[in-house]
Structure formats: structure tokens, C-alpha cells
C-alpha positions in Angstrom: 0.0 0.0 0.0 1.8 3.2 -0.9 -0.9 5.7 -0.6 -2.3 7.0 3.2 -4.6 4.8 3.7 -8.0 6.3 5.7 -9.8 3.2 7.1 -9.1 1.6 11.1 -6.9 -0.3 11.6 -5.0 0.3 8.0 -4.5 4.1 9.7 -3.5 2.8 12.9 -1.1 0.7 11.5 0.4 3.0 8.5 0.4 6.1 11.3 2.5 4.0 13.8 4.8 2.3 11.1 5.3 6.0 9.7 6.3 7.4 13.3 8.8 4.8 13.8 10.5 5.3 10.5 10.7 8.8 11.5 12.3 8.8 15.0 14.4 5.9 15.5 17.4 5.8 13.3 18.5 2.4 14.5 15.9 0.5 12.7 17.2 -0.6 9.4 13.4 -0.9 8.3 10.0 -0.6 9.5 8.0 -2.8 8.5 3.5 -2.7 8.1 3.3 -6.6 8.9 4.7 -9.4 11.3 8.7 -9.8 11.5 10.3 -13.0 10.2 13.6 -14.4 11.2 15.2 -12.9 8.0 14.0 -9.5 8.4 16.3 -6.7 8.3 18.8 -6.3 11.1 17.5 -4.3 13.3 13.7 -3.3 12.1 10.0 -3.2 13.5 6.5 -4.5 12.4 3.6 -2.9 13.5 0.2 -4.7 12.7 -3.1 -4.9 14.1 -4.8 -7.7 15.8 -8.0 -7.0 17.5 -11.2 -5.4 17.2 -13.5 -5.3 20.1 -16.7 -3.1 20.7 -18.2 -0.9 23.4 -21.0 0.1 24.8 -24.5 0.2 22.3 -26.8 3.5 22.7 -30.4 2.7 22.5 -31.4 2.6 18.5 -27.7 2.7 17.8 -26.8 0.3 14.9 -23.2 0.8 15.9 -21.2 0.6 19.0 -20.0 4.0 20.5 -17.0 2.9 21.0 -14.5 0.4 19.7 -11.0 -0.7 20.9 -8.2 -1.3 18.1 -5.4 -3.4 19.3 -2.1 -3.1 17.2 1.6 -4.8 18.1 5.0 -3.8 17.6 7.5 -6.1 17.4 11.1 -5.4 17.2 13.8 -7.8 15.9 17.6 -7.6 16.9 20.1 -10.2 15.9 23.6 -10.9 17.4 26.3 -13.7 17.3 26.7 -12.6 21.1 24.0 -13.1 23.4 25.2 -10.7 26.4 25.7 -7.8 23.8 22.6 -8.5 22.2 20.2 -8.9 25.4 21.6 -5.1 26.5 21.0 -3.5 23.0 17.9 -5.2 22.5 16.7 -4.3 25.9 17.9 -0.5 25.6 15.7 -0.4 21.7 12.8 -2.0 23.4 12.6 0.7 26.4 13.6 3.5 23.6 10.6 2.5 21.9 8.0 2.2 24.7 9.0 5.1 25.9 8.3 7.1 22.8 4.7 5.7 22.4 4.2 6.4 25.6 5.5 10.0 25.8 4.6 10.8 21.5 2.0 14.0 21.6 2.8 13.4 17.7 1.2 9.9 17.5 -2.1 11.0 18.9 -2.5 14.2 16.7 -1.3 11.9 14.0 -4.4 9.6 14.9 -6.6 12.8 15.8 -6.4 13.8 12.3 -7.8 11.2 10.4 -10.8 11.4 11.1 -13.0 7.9 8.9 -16.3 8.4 7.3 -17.2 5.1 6.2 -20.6 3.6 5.6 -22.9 6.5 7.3 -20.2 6.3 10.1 -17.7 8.9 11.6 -15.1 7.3 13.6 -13.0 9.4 15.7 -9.2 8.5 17.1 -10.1 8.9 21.3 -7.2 7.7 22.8 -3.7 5.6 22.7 -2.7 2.9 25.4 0.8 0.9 25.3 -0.9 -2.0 27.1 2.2 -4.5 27.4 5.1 -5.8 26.4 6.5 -9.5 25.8 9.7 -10.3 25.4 11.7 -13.5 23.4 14.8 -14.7 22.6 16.5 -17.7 20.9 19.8 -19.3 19.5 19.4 -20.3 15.6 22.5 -21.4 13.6 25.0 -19.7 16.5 23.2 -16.3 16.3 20.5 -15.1 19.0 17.7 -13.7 17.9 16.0 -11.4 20.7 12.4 -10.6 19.8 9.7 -8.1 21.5 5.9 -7.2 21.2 4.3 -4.3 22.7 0.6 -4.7 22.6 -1.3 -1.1 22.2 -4.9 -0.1 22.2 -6.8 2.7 20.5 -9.7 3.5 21.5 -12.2 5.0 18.9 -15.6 6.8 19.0 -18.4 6.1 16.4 -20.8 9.4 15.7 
């Protein structure tokens, strides 16, 4: 997809993808879908996962408001597993910290605004929910491996 897309998730997604790009030099590339073992070394994947609705209004067809969840994961390989467990570590809290503290990522979200099907569906707020945290040997390198879960809340009009 090379154009901005204007639909949730694909906006959640794209927005996130986009910020990381931006603002942390380390990653090699950022990537709009689930990591593999030979991704880029080191890169991200952001990708959605969840959809799950809130409360109904009396004669509503719609629920008011609806919960995107969304992942980044964040891939660092090294042939030593010390060095690699610290640098990992550091890009993982580096990264939580900037979704957590971003004032961009929410007025990126703010501003697309989705008019879809007699709907308006409004960005609300941003949650870094948790994160998860892997690591394995393959073929004498380790691969260390992360997930922060998100959630987005949204408001149907």
C-alpha cells in the first residue's frame, strides 16, 4: 500500500509504522506486517490484531466505541547473546518510551478522522498496554524478539 490509507486499523497501522520510521534511526526498516527471522537487522513490524466493541446507545446500529489493538514487534540479531540482550533491551525501552510520551502519534491519529458507511469514527485515545519479550539461538546467532501490545480507543458518531 503506498498511498495513506484512511480506514481503522489500516490508519492505525500506517500512522504508527510511519512514526517509527521517523524517530528511531536504528531501525534498518520498519515494516507494516509481522517480522520474520530474516528481516532486516535491526527493524520493527507494526500490525493490528483485535477489534473489540463498546457500549450500544439505545437505537444505535453501531457501537460508540470500539477498541483497536495493534503490536509492535522489534527484531535484533547478534552472534553474542550478552551484547545482544543489552542492545535489545535498551531499543525496546527506547521505543516504549516514545509511544508512551509521542504527543505526535495521537495528533497523527486525531487527524484522520474515517467516514465510512454513514459512520464517523474518531481517534479517542492511545494505550501501550504491554510488552512481551523472546529470545533464541538459531544457527549460532540469538535472535532477541519483543511485542508491545497497544490499544486505540475509537468513538463512532
Amino acid at each position: 500500500m503506498s498511498t495513506k490509507p484512511t480506514a481503522y486499523p489500516a490508519v492505525l497501522v500506517w500512522e504508527i509504522a510511519d512514526f517509527l520510521n521517523v524517530n528511531v534511526a536504528e531501525f534498518k526498516k520498519v515494516l507494516r506486517r509481522p517480522l520474520r527471522p530474516t528481516d532486516p537487522n535491526p527493524c520493527a513490524g507494526v500490525m493490528a490484531s483485535d477489534w473489540t466493541p463498546g457500549g450500544m446507545a439505545i437505537g444505535q446500529r453501531q457501537p460508540l466505541i470500539g477498541t483497536y489493538k495493534a503490536q509492535v514487534q522489534i527484531l535484533y540479531k547478534h552472534a553474542n547473546e550478552e551484547e545482544g540482550l543489552e542492545y535489545h533491551s535498551a531499543l525496546t525501552k527506547q521505543v516504549r518510551r516514545m509511544l508512551y510520551e509521542s504527543t505526535d502519534i495521537p495528533l497523527r491519529l486525531a487527524g484522520n478522522t474515517e467516514d465510512l458507511f454513514g459512520n464517523r469514527e474518531r481517534f479517542q485515545r492511545l494505550r501501550v498496554e504491554s510488552q512481551r519479550f523472546m529470545a533464541n539461538e538459531v544457527k549460532g546467532q540469538f535472535l532477541f524478539f519483543s511485542v508491545t501490545d497497544l490499544s486505540v480507543e475509537t468513538e463512532n458518531a
